[in-house]
C-alpha positions as CSV (number, residue, x, y, z in Angstrom):
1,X,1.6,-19.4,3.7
2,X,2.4,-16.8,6.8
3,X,3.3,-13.1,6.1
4,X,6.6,-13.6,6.3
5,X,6.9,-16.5,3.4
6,X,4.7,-13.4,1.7
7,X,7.5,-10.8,2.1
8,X,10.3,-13.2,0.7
9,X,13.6,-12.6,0.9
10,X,14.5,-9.2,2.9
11,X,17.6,-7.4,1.2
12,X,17.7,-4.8,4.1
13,X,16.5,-1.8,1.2
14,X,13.2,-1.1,1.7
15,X,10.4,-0.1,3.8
16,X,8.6,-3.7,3.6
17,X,11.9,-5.5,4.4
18,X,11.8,-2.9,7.4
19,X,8.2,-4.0,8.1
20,X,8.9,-8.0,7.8
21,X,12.7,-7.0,10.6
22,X,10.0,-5.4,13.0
23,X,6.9,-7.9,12.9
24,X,9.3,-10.8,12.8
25,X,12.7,-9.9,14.6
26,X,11.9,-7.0,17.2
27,X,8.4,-7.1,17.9
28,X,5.5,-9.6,18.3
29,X,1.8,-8.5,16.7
30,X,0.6,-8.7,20.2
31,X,2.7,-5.4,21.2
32,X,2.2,-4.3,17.7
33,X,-1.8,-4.2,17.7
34,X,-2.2,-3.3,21.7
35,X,-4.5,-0.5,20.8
36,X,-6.3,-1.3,17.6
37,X,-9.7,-2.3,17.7
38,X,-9.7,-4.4,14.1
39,X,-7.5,-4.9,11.1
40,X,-8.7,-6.3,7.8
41,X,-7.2,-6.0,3.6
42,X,-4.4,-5.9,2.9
43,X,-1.8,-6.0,4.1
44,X,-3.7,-7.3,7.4
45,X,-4.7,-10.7,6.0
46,X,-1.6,-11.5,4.3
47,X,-0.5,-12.0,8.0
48,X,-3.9,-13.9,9.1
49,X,-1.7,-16.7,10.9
50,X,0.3,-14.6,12.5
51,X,-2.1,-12.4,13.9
52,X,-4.6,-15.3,14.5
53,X,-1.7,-16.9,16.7
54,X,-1.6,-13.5,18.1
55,X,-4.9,-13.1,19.6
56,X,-6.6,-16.6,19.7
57,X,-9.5,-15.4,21.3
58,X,-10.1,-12.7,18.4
59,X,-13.4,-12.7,16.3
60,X,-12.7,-13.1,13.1
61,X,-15.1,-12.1,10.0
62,X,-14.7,-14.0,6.8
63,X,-16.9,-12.6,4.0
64,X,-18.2,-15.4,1.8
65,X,-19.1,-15.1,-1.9
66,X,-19.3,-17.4,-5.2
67,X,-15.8,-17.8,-6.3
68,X,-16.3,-17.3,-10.2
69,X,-17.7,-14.4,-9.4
70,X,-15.6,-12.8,-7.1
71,X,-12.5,-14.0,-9.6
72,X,-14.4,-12.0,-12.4
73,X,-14.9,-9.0,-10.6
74,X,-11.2,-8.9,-8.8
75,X,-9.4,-9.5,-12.4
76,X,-11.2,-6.3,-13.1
77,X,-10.2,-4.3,-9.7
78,X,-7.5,-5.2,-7.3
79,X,-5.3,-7.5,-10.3
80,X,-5.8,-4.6,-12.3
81,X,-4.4,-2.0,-9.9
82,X,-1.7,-4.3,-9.1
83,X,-0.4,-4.6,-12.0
84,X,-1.1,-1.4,-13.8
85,X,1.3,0.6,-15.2
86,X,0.2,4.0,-14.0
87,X,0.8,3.3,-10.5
88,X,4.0,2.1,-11.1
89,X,5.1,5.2,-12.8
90,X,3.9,7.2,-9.9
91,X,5.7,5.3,-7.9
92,X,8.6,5.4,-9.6
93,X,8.3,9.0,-10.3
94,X,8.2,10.2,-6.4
95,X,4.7,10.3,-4.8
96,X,5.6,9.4,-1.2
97,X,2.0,7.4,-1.2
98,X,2.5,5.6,-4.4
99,X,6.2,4.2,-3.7
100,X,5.2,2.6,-0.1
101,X,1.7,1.4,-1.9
102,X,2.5,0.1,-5.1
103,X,5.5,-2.3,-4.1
104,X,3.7,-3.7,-1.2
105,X,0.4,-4.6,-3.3
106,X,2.3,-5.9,-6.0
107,X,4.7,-8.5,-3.7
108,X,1.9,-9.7,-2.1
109,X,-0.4,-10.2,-5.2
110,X,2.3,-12.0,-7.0
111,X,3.2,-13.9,-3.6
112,X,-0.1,-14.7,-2.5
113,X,-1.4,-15.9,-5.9
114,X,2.0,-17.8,-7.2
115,X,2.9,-14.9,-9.6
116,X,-0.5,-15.6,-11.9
117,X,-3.5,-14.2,-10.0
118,X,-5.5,-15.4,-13.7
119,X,-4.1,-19.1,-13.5
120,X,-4.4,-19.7,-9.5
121,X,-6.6,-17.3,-8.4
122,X,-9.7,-19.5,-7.4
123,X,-7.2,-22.2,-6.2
124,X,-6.0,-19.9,-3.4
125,X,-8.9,-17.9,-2.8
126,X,-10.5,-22.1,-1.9
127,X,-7.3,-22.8,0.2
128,X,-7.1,-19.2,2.1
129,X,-10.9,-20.0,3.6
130,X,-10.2,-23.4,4.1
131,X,-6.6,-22.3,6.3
132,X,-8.6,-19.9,8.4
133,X,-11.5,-22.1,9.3
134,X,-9.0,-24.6,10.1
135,X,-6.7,-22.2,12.5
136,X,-9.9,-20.6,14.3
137,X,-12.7,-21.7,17.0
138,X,-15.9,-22.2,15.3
139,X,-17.5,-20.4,18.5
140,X,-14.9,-17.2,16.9
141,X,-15.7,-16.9,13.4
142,X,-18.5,-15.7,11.5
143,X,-18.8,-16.4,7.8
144,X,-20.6,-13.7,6.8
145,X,-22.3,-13.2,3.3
146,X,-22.6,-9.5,1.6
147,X,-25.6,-8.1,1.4
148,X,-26.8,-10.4,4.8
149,X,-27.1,-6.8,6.4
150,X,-26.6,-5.8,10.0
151,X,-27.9,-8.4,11.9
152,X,-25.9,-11.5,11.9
153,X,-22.9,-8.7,12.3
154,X,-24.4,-7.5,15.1
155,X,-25.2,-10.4,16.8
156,X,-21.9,-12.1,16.4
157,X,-19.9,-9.1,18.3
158,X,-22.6,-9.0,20.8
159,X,-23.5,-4.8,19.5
160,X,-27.0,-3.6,19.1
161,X,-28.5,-3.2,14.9
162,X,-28.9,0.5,13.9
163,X,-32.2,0.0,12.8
164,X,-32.1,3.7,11.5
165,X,-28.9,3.5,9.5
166,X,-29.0,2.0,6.0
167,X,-26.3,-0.7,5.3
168,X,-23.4,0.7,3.4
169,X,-22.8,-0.3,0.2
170,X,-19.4,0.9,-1.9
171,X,-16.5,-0.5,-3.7
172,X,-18.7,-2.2,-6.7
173,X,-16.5,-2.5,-9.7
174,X,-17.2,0.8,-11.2
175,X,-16.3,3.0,-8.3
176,X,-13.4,1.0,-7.4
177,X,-11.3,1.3,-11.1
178,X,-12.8,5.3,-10.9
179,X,-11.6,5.9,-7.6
180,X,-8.1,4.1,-8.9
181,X,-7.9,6.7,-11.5
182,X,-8.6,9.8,-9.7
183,X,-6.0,9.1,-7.3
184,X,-3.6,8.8,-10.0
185,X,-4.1,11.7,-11.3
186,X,-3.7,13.4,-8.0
187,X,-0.4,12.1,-7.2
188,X,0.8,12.7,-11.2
189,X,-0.7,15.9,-9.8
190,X,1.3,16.4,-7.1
191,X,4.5,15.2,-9.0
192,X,4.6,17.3,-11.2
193,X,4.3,20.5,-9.0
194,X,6.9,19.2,-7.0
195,X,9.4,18.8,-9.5
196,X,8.5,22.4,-11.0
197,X,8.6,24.1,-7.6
198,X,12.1,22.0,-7.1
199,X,12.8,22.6,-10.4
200,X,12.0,26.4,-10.3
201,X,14.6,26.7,-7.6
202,X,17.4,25.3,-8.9
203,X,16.9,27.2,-11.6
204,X,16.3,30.1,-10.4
205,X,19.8,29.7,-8.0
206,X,21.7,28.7,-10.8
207,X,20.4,32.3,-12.3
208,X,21.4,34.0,-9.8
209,X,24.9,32.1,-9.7
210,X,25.4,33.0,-13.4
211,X,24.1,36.8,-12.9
212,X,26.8,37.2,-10.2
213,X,29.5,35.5,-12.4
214,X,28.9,37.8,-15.4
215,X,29.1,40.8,-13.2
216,X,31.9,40.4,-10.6
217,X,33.7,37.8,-12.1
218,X,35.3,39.5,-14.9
219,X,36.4,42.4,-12.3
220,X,37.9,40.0,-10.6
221,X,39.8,38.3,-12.7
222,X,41.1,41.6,-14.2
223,X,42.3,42.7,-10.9
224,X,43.9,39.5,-10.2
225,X,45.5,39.6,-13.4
226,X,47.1,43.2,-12.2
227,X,48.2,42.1,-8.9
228,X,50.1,39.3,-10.9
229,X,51.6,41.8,-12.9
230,X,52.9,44.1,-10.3
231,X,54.3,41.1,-8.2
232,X,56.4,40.5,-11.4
């Protein structure tokens, strides 16, 4: 499946129908990308075709894992946050963030894994590896397991270990759904102040409006009422 079977049908609205008129219409990736070092998640790989096409001589890192376990551990993280509802009242709500995030994670996880992430999860995640390795020169791509640590990184792009630096390690389970939650928070957060700061300001004109009615107005009408009399 390419990127743009991923966006589906464009009804000219939003910002990833914008997105799918620019990467497909006006612009190729190669123009797009001309001074980026690397892409990768989402939505980068959703477009792996496209931007392999792109750059054919590109070095492309796959990491590899057990697929049970990596469908365990991503129905508790990225399946999760896709389809939570928290986001999508955040979203909803206004957070600039959450309203450009939440839509484009959740058309690509119900595109990319045939609406049921659960049901064809580990059918696409088999498929997905076996497209890539298909599209790209062995000499090109490194299959890289987690936890392998710097070396075979290094010596695929050709870039010297860092003997001194420990090998990161973040983004486990835990600290994924945590990080998830903060964030929500903050934008609810945010939100919320900007609808009491906007809020405070109508408020406070429509105050005003009324304090300036109540004082003037009656004067005025009383001394249109006397130039109406007078006139007749």
């Amino acid at each position: 499946m390419t990127g743009s079977e991923l966006l589906g049908e464009s009804n000219g609205t939003s910002f990833w129908d914008t997105a799918k008129l620019v990467f497909f219409t006006l612009l190729p990736l190669s123009e797009i990308f001309t001074l980026t070092q690397a892409v990768c998640d989402w939505p980068a790989i959703a477009f792996c075709k496209e931007l392999i096409e792109a750059y054919p001589d590109a070095k492309i890192i796959m990491t590899t894992r057990d697929v049970d376990s990596w469908h365990a551990s991503t129905m508790k993280t990225v399946n999760w946050r896709a389809t939570e509802p928290e986001l999508k009242t955040v979203a909803k709500w206004g957070d600039w963030g959450a309203s450009l995030y939440q839509p484009m994670l959740s058309k690509f996880w119900i595109n990319f894994f045939r609406g049921d992430f659960e049901k064809h999860g580990k059918e696409v995640f088999k498929q997905h590896y076996a497209d890539v390795q298909s599209m790209v020169s062995p000499e090109n791509l490194l299959m890289y397991r987690v936890g392998s640590g710097w070396e075979p990184l290094c010596e695929f792009l050709g870039e010297p270990v860092p003997h001194n630096e420990a090998f990161p390690r973040t983004n486990d389970t835990d600290g994924f759904v945590d990080r998830c939650k903060t964030r929500n928070r903050m934008q609810m957060y945010n939100v919320l102040v900007r609808y009491l700061v906007y809020g405070g300001t109508v408020a406070a004109t429509f105050l005003s409006a009324s304090t300036l009615m109540t004082r003037y107005a009656p004067h005025t009408l009383l001394a249109t009422l006397e130039r109406s009399m007078l006139s007749a």
